[in-house]
N, C-alpha and C positions, 0 to 999 in steps of 0.2 A: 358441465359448466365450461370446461376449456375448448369443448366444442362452439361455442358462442364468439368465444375469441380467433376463434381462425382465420375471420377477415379482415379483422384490426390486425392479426401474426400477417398476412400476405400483403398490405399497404403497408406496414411500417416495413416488414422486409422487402420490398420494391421501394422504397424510398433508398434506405440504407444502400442497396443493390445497386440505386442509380449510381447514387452519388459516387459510390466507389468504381465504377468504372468511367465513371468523367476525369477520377486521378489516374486510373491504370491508363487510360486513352491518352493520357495529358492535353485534354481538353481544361483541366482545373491542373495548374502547375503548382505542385509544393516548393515551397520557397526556400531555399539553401542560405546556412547563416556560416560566419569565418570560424568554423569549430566544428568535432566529431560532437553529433548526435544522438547518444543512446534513447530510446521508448519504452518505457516500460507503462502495459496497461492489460485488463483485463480483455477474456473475453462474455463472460458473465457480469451481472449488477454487485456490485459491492463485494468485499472481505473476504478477498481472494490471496491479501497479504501483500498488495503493492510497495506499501510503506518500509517493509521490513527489507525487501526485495532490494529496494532506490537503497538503502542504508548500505547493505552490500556491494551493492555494484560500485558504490564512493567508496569502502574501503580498499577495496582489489584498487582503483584507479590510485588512492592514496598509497599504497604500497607499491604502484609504477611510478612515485614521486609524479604522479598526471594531476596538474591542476583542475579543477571541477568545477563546475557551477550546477544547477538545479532554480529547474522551472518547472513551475506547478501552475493549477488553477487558483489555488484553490477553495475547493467548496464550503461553501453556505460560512463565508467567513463576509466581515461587516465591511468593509470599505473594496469600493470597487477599483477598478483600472490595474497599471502595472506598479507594483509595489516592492519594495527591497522589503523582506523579512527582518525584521529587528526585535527580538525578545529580553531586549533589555525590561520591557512591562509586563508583568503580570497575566496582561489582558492579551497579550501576544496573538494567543488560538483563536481568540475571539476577532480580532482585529484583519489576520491573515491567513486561518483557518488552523484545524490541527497539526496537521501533518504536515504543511509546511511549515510550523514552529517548533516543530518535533525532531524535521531535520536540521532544521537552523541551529538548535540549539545541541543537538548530537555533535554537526559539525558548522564551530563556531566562525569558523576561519573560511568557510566556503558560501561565496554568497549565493541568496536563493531569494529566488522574485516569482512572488504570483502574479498573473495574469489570465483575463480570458480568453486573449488572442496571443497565441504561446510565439507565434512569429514577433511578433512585438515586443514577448518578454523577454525573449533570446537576442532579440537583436539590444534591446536596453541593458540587458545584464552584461555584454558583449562590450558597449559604448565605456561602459566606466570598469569591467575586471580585460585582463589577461585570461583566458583558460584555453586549455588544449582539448576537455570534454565537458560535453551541457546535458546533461539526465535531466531527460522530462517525463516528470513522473503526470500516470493516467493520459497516456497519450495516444494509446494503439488507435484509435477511432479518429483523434485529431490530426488530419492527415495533411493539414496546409503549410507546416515546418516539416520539411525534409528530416530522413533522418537514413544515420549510416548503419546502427542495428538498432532492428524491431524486435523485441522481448514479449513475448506473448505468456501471459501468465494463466493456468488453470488451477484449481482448486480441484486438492484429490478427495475431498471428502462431498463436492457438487454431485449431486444423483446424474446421471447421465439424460434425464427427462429433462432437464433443467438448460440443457443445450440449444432447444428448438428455441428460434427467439422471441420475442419479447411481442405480447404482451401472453403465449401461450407458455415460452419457458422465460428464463432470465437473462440469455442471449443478447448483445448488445446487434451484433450480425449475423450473420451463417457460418455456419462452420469452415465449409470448405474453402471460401476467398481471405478469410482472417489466417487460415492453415499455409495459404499460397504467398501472404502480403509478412508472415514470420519468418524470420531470419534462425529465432531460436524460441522453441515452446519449455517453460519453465513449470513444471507441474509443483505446486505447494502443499506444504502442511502432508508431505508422506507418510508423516511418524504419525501420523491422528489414523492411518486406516493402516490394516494389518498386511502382512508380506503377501497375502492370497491375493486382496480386493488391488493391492498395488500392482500385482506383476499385471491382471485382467486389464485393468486401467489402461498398463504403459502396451499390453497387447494390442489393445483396442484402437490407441491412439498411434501407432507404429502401422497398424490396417489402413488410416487416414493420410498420414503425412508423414516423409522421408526429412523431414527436419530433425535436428538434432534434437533432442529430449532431456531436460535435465532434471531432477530431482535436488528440492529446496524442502529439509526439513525444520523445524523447529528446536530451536538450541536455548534451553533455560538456561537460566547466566546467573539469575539470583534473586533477592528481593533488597527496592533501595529506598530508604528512610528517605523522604522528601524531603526536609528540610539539615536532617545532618550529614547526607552522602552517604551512610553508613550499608554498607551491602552484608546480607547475609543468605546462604545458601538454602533452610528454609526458616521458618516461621511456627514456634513453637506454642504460640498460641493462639486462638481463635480469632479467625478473620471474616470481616465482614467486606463482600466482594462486590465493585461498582464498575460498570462496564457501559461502553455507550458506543456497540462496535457492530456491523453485520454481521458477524457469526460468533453469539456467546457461548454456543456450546461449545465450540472449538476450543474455549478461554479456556472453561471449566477441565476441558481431556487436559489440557497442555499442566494444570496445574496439578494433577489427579497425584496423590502423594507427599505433594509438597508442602500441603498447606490446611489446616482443615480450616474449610467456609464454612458457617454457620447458614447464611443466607446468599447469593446472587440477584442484586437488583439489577435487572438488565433495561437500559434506554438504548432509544434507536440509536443509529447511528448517527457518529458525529454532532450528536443531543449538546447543547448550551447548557449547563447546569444553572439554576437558580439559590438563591441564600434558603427558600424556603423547602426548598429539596433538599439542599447541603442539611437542613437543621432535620429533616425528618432521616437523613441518613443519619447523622448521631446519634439521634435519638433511640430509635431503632439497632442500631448496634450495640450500644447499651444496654436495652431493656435483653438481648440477644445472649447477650455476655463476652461479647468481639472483642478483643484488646487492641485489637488494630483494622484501618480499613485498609483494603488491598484494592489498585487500581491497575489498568496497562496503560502503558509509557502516552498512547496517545488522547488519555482520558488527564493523566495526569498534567497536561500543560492547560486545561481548563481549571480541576479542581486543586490546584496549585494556587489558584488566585484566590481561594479565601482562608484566608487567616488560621482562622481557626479548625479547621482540619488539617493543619500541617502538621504536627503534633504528630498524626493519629496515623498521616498518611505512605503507605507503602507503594511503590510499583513494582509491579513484574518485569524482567527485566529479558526480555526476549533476542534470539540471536539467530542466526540462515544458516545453515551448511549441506552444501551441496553437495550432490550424489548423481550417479547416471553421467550422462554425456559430458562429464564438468570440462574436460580438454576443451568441446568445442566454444563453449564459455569460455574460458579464458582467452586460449587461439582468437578468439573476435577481439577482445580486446587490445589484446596484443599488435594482430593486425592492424585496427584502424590506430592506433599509436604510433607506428612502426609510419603510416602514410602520413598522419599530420605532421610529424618530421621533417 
């Protein structure tokens, strides 16, 4: 079958191919805004742990006292153009997507604007804050806003088949010119696969590219009552687990001990929940024997909006710690700090 796609895989990789050497030629100029630039994106389709990633890199910036902003797209959220994130409602994710209401609401003080001309959002967010850095999250492919470090994110648990691009593997581009256009390659979710398949991993990827390598694993924090704040390290009785993420298996390893699930309903990602889904999730967890339903952080600014599973509703409560090359992580940040001065 994926023999079939091999001429759809060599047109969309000669598009992709084009384009990006109209930016390396500076025939297509990326456009420079009054701020350090960080990018954080993938090089595979989807739940590679971007979101967790952008959360990080604004706390390191928040502990250089570096003011910040965040610019997203983003996706399959309801109103178009360039928008200020505001989660004073309910309907927040819906409005301005998940994950930008997921930051916003993490960090309440740092404003964060989707857009899907990120030059625009940057220079708008730019117009009305002060910042000394702008994280633009899912960026690595949006190449028309400049940017002072490119964060290249892989997934350590992605089969290595999975590279060739799109529409044969999941590949946004080619390997080797996204490998040359990183500043710093960020391998995630190391704790999901064991010390053997990781060292093979980072040998492999070490064979490729002289870029710095860092290892971002996965740091449980706890589980937090929706509606009373209440955090607890785990959950002593039966949970029933709602996800709407590209990779639920990854959910379930990360929780393995913590928690006993009855059931995992898994929706695609980024999934819109509906009342008549919310009532067959109760319903269902009940008939289950679930005392509580258990969701992650970016599920939760959706099913937060109705009422009546606040009650019932827990999140996971996820966290990054970095491993491998972390000096040269910081050292960048450092640096471009050190220049915008």
């Amino acid at each position: 079958m994926r023999e079939v796609l091999f001429p759809a895989r060599w047109l969309y990789q000669s598009v992709t191919g084009f384009r990006n050497l109209m930016f390396d030629w500076r025939v297509i100029k990326a456009q420079k805004v009054d701020a350090k630039v960080i990018s954080v994106g993938n090089l595979t389709m989807g739940g590679t742990g971007k979101t967790p990633i952008t959360l990080a890199i604004l706390e390191e910036l928040r502990k250089r006292s570096l003011k910040a902003g965040v610019v997203s797209r983003g996706y399959k959220r309801e109103q178009k153009g360039v928008l200020e994130v505001d989660v004073s409602s309910r309907t927040a994710a819906q409005i301005f997507g998940d994950e930008p209401a997921l930051i916003k609401s993490t960090f309440p003080d740092i404003p964060v604007l989707v857009g899907e001309r990120r030059v625009a959002a940057a220079q708008s967010l730019l117009n009305a804050n002060k910042v000394d850095f702008i994280v633009c999250d899912d960026a690595f492919q949006h190449r028309r806003l400049h940017r002072d470090l490119n964060i290249l994110l892989l997934d350590a648990t992605e089969p290595q088949r999975n590279y060739r691009v799109l529409p044969v593997g999941r590949a946004r581009e080619s390997m080797q010119p996204a490998f040359k256009r990183a500043d710093l390659i960020v391998v995630t979710k190391t704790n999901l696969i064991d010390a053997e398949e990781l060292k093979r991993l980072t040998d492999w990827l070490e064979s490729k590219t002289k870029k710095p390598i860092v290892h971002a694993e996965y740091e449980f924090k706890g589980f937090r009552q929706i509606q009373t704040g209440k955090i607890e390290k785990e959950l002593k009785d039966n949970a029933y687990l709602v996800s709407g993420i590209a990779k639920p298996q990854a959910l379930e390893k990360t929780l393995e001990g913590k928690v006993k699930v009855v059931k995992h309903r898994s929706f695609p990602d980024h999934h819109r929940y509906t009342s008549l889904e919310v009532e067959e999730i109760m319903d269902e967890s009940s008939q289950l024997a679930a005392r509580w339903i258990l969701t992650t952080a970016k599920d939760s600014m959706k099913l937060a909006a109705f009422p009546r599973l606040r009650e019932w509703l827990w999140v996971s409560e996820l966290g990054i710690r970095f491993k491998g090359d972390v000096n040269a992580f910081y050292e960048a940040i450092d640096r471009l700090a050190r220049e915008g001065r």
